[in-house]
BALOBA-1460 file (C-alpha; in Angstrom, 3 decimals):
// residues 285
<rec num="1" residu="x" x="113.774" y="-22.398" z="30.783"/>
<rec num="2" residu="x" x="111.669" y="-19.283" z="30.943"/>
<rec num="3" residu="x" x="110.963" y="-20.120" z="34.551"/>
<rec num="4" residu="x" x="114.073" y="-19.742" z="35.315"/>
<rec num="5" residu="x" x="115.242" y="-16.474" z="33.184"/>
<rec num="6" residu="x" x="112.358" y="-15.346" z="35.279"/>
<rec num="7" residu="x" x="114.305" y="-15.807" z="38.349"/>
<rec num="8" residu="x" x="116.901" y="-14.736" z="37.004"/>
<rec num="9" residu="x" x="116.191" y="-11.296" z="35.609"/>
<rec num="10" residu="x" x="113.828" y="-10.770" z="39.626"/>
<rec num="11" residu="x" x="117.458" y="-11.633" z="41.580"/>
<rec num="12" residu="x" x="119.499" y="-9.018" z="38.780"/>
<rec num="13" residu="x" x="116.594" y="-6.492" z="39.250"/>
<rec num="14" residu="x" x="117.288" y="-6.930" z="43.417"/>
<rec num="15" residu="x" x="121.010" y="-6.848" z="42.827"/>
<rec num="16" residu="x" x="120.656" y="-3.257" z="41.490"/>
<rec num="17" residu="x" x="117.597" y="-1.735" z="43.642"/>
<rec num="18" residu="x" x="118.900" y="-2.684" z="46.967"/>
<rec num="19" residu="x" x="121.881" y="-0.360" z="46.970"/>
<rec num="20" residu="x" x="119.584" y="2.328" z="45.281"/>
<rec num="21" residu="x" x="117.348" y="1.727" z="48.289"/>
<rec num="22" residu="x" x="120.054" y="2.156" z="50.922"/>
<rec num="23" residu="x" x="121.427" y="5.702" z="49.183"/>
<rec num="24" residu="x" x="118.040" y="6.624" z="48.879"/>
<rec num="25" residu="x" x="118.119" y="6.374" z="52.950"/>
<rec num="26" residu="x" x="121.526" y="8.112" z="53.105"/>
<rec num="27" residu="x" x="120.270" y="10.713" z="50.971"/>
<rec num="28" residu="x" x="117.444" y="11.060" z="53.202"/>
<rec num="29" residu="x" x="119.778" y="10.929" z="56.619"/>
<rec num="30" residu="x" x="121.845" y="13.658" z="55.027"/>
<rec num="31" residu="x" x="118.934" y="15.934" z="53.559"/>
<rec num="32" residu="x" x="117.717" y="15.716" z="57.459"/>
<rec num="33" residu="x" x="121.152" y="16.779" z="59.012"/>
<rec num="34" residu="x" x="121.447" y="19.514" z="56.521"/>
<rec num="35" residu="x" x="117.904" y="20.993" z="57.185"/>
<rec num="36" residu="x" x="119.106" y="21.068" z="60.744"/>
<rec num="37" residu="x" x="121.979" y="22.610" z="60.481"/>
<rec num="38" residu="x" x="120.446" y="25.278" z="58.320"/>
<rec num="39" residu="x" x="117.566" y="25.730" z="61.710"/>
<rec num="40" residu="x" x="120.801" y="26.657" z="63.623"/>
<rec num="41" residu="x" x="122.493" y="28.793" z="61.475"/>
<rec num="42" residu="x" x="120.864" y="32.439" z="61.230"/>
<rec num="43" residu="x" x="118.089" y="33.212" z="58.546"/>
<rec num="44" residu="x" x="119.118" y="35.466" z="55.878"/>
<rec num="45" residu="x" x="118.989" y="39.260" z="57.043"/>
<rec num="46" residu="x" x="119.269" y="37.811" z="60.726"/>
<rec num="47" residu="x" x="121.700" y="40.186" z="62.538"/>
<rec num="48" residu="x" x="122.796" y="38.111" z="66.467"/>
<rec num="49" residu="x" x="123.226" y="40.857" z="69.060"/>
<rec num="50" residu="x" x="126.480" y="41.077" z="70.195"/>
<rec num="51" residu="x" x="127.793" y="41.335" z="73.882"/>
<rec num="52" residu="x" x="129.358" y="44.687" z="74.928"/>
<rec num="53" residu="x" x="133.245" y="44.606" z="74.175"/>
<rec num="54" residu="x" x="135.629" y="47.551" z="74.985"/>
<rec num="55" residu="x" x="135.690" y="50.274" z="72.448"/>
<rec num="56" residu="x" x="133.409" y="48.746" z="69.991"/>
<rec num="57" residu="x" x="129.502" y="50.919" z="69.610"/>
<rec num="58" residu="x" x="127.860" y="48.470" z="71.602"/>
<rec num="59" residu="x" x="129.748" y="50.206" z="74.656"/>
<rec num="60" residu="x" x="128.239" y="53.420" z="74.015"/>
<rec num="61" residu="x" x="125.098" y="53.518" z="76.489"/>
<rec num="62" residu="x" x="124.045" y="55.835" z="79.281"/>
<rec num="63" residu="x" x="124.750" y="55.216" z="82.042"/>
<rec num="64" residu="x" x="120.742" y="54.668" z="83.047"/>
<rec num="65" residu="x" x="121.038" y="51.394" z="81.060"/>
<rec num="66" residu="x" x="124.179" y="49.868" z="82.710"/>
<rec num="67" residu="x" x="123.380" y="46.764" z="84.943"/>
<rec num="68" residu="x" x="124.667" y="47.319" z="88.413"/>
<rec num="69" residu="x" x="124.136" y="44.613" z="91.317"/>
<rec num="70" residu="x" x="124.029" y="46.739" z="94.447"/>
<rec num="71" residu="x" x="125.103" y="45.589" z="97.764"/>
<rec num="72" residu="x" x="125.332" y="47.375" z="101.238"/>
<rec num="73" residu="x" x="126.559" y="46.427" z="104.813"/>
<rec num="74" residu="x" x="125.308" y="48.984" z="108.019"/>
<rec num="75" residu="x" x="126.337" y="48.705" z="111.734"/>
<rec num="76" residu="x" x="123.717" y="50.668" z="112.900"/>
<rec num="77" residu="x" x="123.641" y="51.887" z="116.871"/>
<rec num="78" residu="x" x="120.414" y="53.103" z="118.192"/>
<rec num="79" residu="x" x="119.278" y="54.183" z="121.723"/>
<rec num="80" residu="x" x="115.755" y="52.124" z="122.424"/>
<rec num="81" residu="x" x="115.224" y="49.252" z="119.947"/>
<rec num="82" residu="x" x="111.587" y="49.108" z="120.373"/>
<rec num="83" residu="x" x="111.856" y="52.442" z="118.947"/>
<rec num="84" residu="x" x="113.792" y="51.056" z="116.117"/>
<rec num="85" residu="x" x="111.446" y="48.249" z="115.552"/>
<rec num="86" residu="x" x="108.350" y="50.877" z="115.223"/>
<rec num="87" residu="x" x="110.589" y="53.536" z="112.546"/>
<rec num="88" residu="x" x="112.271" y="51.071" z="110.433"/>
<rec num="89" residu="x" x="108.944" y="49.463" z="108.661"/>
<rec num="90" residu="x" x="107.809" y="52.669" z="107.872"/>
<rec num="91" residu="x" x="111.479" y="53.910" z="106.489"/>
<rec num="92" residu="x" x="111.582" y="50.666" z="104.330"/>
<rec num="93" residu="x" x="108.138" y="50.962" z="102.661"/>
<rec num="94" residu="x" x="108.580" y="55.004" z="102.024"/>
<rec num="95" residu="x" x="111.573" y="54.021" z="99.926"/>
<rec num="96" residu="x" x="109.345" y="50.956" z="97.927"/>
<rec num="97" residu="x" x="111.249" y="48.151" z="99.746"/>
<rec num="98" residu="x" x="110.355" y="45.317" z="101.781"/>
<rec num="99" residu="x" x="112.056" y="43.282" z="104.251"/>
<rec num="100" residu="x" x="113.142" y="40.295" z="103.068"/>
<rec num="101" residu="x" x="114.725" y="38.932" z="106.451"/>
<rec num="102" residu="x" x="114.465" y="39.474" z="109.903"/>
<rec num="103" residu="x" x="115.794" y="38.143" z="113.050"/>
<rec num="104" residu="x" x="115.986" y="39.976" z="116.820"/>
<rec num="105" residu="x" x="117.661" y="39.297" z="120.224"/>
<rec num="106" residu="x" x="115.668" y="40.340" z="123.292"/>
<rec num="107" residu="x" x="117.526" y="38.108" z="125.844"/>
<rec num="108" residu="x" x="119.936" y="40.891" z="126.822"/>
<rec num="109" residu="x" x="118.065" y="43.621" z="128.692"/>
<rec num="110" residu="x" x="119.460" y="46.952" z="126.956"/>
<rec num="111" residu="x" x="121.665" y="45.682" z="124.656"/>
<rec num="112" residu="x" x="119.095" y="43.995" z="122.589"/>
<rec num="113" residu="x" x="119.576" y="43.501" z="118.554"/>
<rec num="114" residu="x" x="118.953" y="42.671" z="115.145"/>
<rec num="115" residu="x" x="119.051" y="41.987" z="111.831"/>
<rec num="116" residu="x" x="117.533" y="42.735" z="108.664"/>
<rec num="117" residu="x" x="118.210" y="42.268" z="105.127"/>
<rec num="118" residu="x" x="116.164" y="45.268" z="102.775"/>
<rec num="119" residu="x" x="116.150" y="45.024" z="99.313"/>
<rec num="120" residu="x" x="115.102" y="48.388" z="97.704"/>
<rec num="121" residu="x" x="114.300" y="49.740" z="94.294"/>
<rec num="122" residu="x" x="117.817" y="51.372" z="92.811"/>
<rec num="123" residu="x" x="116.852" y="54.672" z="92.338"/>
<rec num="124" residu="x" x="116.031" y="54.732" z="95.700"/>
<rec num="125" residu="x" x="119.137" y="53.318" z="97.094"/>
<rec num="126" residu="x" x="120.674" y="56.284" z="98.269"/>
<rec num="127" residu="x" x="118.114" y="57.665" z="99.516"/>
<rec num="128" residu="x" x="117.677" y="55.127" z="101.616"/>
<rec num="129" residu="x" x="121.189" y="54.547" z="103.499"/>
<rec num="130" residu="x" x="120.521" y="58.306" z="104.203"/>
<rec num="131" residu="x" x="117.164" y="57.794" z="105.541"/>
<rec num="132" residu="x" x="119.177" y="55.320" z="108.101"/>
<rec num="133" residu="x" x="120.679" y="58.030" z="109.693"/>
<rec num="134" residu="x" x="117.519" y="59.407" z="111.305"/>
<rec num="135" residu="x" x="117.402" y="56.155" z="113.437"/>
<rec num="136" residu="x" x="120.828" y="55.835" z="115.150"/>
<rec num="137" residu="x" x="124.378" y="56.373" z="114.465"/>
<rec num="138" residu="x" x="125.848" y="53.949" z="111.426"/>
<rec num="139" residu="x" x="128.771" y="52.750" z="113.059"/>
<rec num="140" residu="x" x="129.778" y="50.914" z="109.967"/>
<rec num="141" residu="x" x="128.929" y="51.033" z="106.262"/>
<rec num="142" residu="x" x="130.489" y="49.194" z="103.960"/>
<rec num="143" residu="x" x="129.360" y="49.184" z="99.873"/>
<rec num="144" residu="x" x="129.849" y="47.373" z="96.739"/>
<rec num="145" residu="x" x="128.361" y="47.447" z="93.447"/>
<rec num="146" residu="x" x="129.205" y="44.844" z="90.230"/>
<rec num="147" residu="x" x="128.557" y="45.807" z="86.814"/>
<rec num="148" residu="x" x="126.737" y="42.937" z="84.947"/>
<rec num="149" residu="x" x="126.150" y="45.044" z="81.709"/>
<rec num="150" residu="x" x="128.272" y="42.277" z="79.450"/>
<rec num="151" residu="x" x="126.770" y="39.572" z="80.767"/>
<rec num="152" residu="x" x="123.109" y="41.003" z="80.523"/>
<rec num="153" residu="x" x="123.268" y="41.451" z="77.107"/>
<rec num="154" residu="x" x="124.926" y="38.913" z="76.170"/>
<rec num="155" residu="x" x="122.318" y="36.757" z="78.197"/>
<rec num="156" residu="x" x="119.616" y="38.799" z="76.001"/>
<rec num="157" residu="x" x="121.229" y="38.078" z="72.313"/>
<rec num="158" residu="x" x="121.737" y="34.022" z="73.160"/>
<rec num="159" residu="x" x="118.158" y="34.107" z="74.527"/>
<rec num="160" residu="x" x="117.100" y="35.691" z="71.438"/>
<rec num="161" residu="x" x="118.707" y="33.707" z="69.320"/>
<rec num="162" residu="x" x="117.826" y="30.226" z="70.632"/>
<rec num="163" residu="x" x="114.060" y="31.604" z="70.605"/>
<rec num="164" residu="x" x="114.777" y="32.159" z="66.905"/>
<rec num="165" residu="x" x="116.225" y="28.741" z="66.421"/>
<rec num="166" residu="x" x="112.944" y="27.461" z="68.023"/>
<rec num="167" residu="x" x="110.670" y="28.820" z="64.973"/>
<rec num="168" residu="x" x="112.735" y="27.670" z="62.554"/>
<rec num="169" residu="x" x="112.134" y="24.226" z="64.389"/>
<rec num="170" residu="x" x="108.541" y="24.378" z="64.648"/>
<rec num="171" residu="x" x="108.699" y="25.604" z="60.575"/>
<rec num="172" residu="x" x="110.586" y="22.850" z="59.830"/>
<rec num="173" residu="x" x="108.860" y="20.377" z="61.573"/>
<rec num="174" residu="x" x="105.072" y="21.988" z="60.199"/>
<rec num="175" residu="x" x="106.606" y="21.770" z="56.354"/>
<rec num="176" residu="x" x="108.929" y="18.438" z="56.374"/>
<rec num="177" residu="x" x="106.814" y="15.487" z="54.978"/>
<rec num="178" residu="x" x="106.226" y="13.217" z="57.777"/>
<rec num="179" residu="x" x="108.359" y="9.982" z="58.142"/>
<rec num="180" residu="x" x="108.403" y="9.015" z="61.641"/>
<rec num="181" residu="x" x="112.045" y="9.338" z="62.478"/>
<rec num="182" residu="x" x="112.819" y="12.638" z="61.366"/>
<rec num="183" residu="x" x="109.756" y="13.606" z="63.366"/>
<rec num="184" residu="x" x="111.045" y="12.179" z="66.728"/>
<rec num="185" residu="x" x="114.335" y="13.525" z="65.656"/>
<rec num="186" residu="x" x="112.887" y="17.052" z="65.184"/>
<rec num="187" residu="x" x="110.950" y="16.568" z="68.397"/>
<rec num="188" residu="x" x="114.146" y="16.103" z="70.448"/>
<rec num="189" residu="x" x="115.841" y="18.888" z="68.723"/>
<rec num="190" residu="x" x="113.036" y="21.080" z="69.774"/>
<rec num="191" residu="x" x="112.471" y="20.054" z="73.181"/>
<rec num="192" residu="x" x="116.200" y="20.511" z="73.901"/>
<rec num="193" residu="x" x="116.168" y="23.971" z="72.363"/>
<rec num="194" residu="x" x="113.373" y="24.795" z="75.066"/>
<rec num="195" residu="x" x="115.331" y="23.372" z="78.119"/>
<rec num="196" residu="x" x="118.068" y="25.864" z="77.099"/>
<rec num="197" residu="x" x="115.247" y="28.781" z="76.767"/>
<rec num="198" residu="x" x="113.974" y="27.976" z="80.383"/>
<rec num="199" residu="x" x="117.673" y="27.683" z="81.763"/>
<rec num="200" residu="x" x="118.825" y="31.096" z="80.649"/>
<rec num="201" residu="x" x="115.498" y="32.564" z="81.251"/>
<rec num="202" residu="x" x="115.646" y="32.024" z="84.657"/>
<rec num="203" residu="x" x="119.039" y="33.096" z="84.932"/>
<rec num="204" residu="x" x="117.495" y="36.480" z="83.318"/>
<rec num="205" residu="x" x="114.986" y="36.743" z="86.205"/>
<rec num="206" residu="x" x="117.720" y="36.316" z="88.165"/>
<rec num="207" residu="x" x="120.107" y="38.955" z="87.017"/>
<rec num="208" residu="x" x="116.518" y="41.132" z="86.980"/>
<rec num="209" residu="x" x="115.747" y="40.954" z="90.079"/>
<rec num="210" residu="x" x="119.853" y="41.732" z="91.044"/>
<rec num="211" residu="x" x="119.934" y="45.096" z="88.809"/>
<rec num="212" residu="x" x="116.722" y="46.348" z="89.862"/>
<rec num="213" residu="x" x="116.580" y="45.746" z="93.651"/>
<rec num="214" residu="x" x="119.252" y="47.145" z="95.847"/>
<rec num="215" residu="x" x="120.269" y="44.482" z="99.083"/>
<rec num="216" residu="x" x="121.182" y="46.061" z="102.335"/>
<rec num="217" residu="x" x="122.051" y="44.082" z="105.525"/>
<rec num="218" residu="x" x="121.512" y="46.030" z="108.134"/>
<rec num="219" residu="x" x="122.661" y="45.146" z="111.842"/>
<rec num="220" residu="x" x="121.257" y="46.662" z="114.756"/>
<rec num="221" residu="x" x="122.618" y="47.154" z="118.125"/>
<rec num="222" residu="x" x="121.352" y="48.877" z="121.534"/>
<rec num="223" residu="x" x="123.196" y="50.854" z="123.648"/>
<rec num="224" residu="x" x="121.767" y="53.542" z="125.399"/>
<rec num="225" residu="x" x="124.714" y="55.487" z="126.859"/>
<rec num="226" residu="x" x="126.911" y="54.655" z="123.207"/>
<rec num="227" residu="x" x="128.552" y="57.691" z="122.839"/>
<rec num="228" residu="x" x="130.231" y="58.700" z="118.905"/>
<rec num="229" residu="x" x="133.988" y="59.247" z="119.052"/>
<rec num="230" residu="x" x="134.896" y="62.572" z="118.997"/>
<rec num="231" residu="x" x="138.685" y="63.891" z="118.037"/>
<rec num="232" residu="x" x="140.906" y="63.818" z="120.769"/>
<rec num="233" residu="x" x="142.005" y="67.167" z="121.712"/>
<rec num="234" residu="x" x="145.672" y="67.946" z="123.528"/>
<rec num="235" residu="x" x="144.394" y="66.855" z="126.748"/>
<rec num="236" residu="x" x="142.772" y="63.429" z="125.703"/>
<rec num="237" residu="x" x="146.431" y="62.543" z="124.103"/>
<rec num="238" residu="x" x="148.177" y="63.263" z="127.120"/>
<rec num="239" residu="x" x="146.083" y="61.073" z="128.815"/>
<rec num="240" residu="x" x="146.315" y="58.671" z="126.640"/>
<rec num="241" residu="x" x="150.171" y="58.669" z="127.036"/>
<rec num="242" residu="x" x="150.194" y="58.843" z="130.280"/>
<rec num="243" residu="x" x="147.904" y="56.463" z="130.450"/>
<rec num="244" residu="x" x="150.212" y="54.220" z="128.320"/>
<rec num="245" residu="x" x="153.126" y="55.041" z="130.899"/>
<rec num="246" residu="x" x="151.644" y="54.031" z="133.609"/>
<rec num="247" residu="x" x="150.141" y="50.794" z="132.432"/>
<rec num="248" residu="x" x="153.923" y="49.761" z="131.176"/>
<rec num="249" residu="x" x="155.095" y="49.779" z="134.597"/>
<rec num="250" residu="x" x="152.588" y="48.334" z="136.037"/>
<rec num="251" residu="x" x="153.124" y="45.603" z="133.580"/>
<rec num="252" residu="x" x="156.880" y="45.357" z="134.557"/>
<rec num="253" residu="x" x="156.163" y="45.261" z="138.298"/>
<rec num="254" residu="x" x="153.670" y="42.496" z="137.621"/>
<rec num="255" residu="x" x="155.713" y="40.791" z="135.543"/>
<rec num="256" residu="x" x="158.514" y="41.331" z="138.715"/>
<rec num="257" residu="x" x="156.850" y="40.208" z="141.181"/>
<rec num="258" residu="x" x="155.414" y="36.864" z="139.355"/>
<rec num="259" residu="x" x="159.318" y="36.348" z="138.590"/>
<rec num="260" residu="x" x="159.855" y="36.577" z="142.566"/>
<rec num="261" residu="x" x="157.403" y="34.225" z="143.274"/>
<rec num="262" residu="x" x="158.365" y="31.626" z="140.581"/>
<rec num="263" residu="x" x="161.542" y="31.562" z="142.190"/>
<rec num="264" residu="x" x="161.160" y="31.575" z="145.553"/>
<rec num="265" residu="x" x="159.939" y="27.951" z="145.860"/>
<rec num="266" residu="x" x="163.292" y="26.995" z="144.093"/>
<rec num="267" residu="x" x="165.676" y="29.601" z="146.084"/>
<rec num="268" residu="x" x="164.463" y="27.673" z="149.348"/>
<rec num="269" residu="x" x="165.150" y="24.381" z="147.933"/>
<rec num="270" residu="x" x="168.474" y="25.243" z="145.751"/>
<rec num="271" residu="x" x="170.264" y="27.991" z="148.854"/>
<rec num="272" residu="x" x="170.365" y="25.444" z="151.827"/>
<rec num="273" residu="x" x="172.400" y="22.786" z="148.736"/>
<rec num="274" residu="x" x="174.704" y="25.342" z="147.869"/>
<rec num="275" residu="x" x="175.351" y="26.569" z="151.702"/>
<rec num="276" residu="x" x="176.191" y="23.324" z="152.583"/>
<rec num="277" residu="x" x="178.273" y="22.486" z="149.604"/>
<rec num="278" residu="x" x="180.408" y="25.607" z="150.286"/>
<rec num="279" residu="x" x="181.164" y="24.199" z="154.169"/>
<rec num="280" residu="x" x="182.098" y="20.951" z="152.322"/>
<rec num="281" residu="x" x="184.436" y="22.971" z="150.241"/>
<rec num="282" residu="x" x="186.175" y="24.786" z="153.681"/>
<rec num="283" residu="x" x="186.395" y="21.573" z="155.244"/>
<rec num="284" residu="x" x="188.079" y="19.735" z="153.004"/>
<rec num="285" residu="x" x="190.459" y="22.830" z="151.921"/>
């Protein structure tokens, strides 16, 4: 009999324990999940930078500290490209740039060519395009500049704040008691965290290397005899008219005379039918 009150009171004792023992696990799971959504929520007297937005104090910077992507397009013309070949290098590095592409055509005798893509520092920008016009005549220019101030900054607070999110992390994970789980849990919350640093870290080198360096494409052609239009004075527009005229009619004769001939092979074929069909017609009348 007491063997089996024995039993009986280890199986009632099991009966209550083993649900203890699984909310002690759900306690656990939970405590876990709440100490990692406390790592992503700010720390107390955290401020998160905020992005620039239209009429609020973040907009109010100089204008030294706005992030500008500069972009340029020149059709340059220049007399002896060899010439060209010898200047440019030493234009680029007076400015602090460097040639970042380069290709040439020599295969047509004086009317040679090439192009180059120049990325220079910003403040010298300007300076630069000018500095083009003691090698040839820019034939073209074409510019465009995007300002990437909001998403700079905004770049720079979520970079911030996800570098913040990674001490927490590593605090969390130097302090939490270790059960193996939560570890490898913590682990992949952390190494995630990281792969989100690296992303928009490079996409900050990126934007970087956008604000800071000007890009110019610059096309070069050779013609020694090119000439710059001038404005046409009286007598050049009565040329030009005249010229016009006369060009119209010799357009319409042209445009006669092909007529002629595209009928001509018919008028000898279709004249002799009809001539004979009109004697038919007197005959039989």
């Amino acid at each position: 009999m007491i063997k089996r009150a024995n039993w009986k009171t280890i199986l009632a004792a099991l009966a209550v324990c083993l649900p203890l023992l699984g909310c002690g696990q759900q306690a656990d799971r939970a405590d876990f999940d709440s100490v990692l959504e406390h790592a992503e929520a700010p720390a107390a007297g955290e401020t998160i930078p905020v992005a620039l937005v239209a009429g609020g104090e973040a907009v109010e910077r100089s204008v030294s500290n706005r992030k500008i992507i500069y972009t340029a397009d020149v059709e340059l013309v220049v007399d002896d490209f060899a010439v060209f070949e010898r200047q440019i290098s030493g234009v680029i590095g007076s400015h602090g740039g460097y040639a970042s592409e380069r290709s040439s055509d020599r295969r047509h005798g004086d009317h040679r060519g090439g192009t180059w893509v120049i990325r220079v520092p910003v403040a010298n920008y300007d300076a630069f395009l000018s500095g083009l016009d003691s090698l040839g005549f820019a034939r073209s220019r074409s510019e465009t500049s995007d300002d990437v101030t909001e998403a700079y900054v905004d770049l720079e607070a979520r970079i911030s704040n996800k570098q913040k999110l990674e001490e927490r992390i590593l605090a969390m994970l130097e302090e939490r008691p270790g059960k193996l789980t939560d570890l490898m849990e913590i682990e992949r919350e952390l190494s995630r965290v990281r792969e989100e640093i690296e992303r928009m870290e490079g996409r900050m080198r990126v934007l970087k290397d956008q604000t800071s360096l000007a890009t110019v494409t610059l096309r070069v052609v050779e013609e020694a005899t090119y000439q710059p239009p001038a404005a046409p004075t009286l007598t050049d527009r009565i040329a030009a008219v005249w010229g016009g005229s006369t060009r119209s009619i010799v357009q319409i004769a042209t445009g006669l005379v092909l007529f002629a001939v595209a009928v001509i092979p018919w008028a000898v074929i279709l004249v002799p039918i009809a001539f004979l069909a009109y004697r038919f017609r007197l005959k039989t009348a």
